[in-house]
Structure formats: structure tokens, C-alpha cells
C-alpha positions in Angstrom: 11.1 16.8 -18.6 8.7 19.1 -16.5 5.0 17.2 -16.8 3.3 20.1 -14.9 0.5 21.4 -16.7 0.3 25.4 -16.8 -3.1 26.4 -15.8 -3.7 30.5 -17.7 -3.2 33.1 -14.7 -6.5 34.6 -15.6 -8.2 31.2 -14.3 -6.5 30.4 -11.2 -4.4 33.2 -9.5 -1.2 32.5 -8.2 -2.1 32.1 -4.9 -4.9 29.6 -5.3 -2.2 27.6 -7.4 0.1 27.6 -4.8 -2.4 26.3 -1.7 -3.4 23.3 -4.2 0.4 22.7 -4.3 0.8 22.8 -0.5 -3.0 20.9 0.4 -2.0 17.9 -2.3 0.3 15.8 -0.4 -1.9 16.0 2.6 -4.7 15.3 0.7 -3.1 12.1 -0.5 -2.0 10.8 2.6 -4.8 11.2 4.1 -6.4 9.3 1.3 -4.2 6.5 1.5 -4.6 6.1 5.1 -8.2 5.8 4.7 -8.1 3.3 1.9 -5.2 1.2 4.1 -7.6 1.3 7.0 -10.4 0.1 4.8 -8.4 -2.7 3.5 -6.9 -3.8 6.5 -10.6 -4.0 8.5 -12.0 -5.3 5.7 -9.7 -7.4 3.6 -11.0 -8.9 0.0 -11.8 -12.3 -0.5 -9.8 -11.7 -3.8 -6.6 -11.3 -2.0 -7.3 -14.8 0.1 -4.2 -16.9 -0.5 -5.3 -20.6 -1.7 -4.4 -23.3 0.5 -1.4 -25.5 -0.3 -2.8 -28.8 -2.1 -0.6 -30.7 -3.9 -1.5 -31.3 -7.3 -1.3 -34.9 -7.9 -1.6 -37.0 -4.8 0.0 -39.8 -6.7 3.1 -38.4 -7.2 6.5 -40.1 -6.6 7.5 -39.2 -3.2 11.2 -37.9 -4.0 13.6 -36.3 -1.6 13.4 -33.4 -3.5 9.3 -33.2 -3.1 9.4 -34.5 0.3 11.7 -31.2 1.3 9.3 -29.0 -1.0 6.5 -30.1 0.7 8.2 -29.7 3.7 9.4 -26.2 3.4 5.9 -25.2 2.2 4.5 -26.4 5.1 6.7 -24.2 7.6 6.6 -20.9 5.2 2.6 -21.4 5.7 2.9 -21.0 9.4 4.6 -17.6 8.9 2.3 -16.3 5.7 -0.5 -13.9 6.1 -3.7 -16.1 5.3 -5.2 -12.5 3.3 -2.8 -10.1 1.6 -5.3 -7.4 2.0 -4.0 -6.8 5.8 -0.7 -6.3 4.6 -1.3 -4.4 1.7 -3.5 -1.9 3.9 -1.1 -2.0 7.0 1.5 -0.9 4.6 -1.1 2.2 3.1 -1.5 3.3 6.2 2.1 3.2 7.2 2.7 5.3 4.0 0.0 7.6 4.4 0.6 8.1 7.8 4.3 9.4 6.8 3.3 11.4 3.6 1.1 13.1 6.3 3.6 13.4 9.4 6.2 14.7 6.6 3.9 17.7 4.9 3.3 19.0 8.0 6.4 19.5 9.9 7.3 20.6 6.6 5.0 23.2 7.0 6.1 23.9 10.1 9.8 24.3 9.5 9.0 27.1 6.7 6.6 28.9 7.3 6.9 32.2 5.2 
């Protein structure tokens, strides 16, 4: 199913249509390296992950939560304390390479 949306000739030529094609890409990369690099400078408080409390200090203290408590203690060394970092590292990354591709795209044909 083609979603493309015909635009009347007598509106846009041709030619117009066809730098909008080749400018879009590299528009949106650049967008979403910007909006990475915002996030990952500044990164929301929304995206803070909570501290691990347990729930009920009164709790049995089975094997099973004693290893629970455990593993969550050493997965928290590893975790990123704000996803925002790596939500925006990973914009950039993408944007960056959306980018890198459309031009040596260019590049390799030009007419």
C-alpha cells in the first residue's frame, strides 16, 4: 500500500518535489541529533529511576528475597541513574547515521 500523498503538479513542480524528497532525511537526522543532544545535557527529572526500597521492611527474610534483594543491589551498580542519557545518546547515535548515510548517498549518485 503506497501512503504517499500526490501533491497536483500545478502546485509544486516536479523538481521542487523531488529536492523535499532528497532534503527530508537529512532534515530528520539532523533533528534527532539535536533533540538527543538536548536530552542527553539535560536529562528530565521524569525519566529519574526511583531508588530501590523495599516495600515492607517487615517482611520474612526468605532465601528467595534475600537473593532478590541481592541481585537488585548489583544490577543498580550497573543501571543508568536517568534514562534520559541513554535515550538521547542513542538519538544522537541514530541521527548521526541517518545523516552520515544521506550524504554519501548523495555522493555515490550524483546525476
Amino acid at each position: 500500500m503506497n501512503m504517499k500523498t500526490k501533491l497536483p503538479a500545478e502546485i509544486f513542480p516536479a523538481s521542487v518535489t523531488r529536492n523535499r524528497d532528497r532534503l527530508a532525511p537529512l532534515a530528520l537526522g539532523l533533528g534527532l541529533v539535536a533533540a538527543g543532544a538536548l536530552i542527553w545535557k539535560r536529562p528530565p527529572s521524569l525519566l529519574n529511576l526511583p531508588d530501590p526500597v523495599p516495600l515492607d521492611k517487615d517482611a520474612p527474610s526468605s532465601r528467595l528475597s534475600r537473593a532478590a534483594r541481592g541481585t537488585r543491589d548489583k544490577l543498580r551498580l550497573v543501571a543508568p541513574d536517568n534514562i534520559g542519557a541513554s535515550l538521547g545518546r542513542s538519538l544522537v547515535i541514530a541521527g548521526g547515521a541517518l545523516v552520515l548515510t544521506r550524504i554519501l548517498d548523495e555522493l555515490a549518485s550524483r546525476d
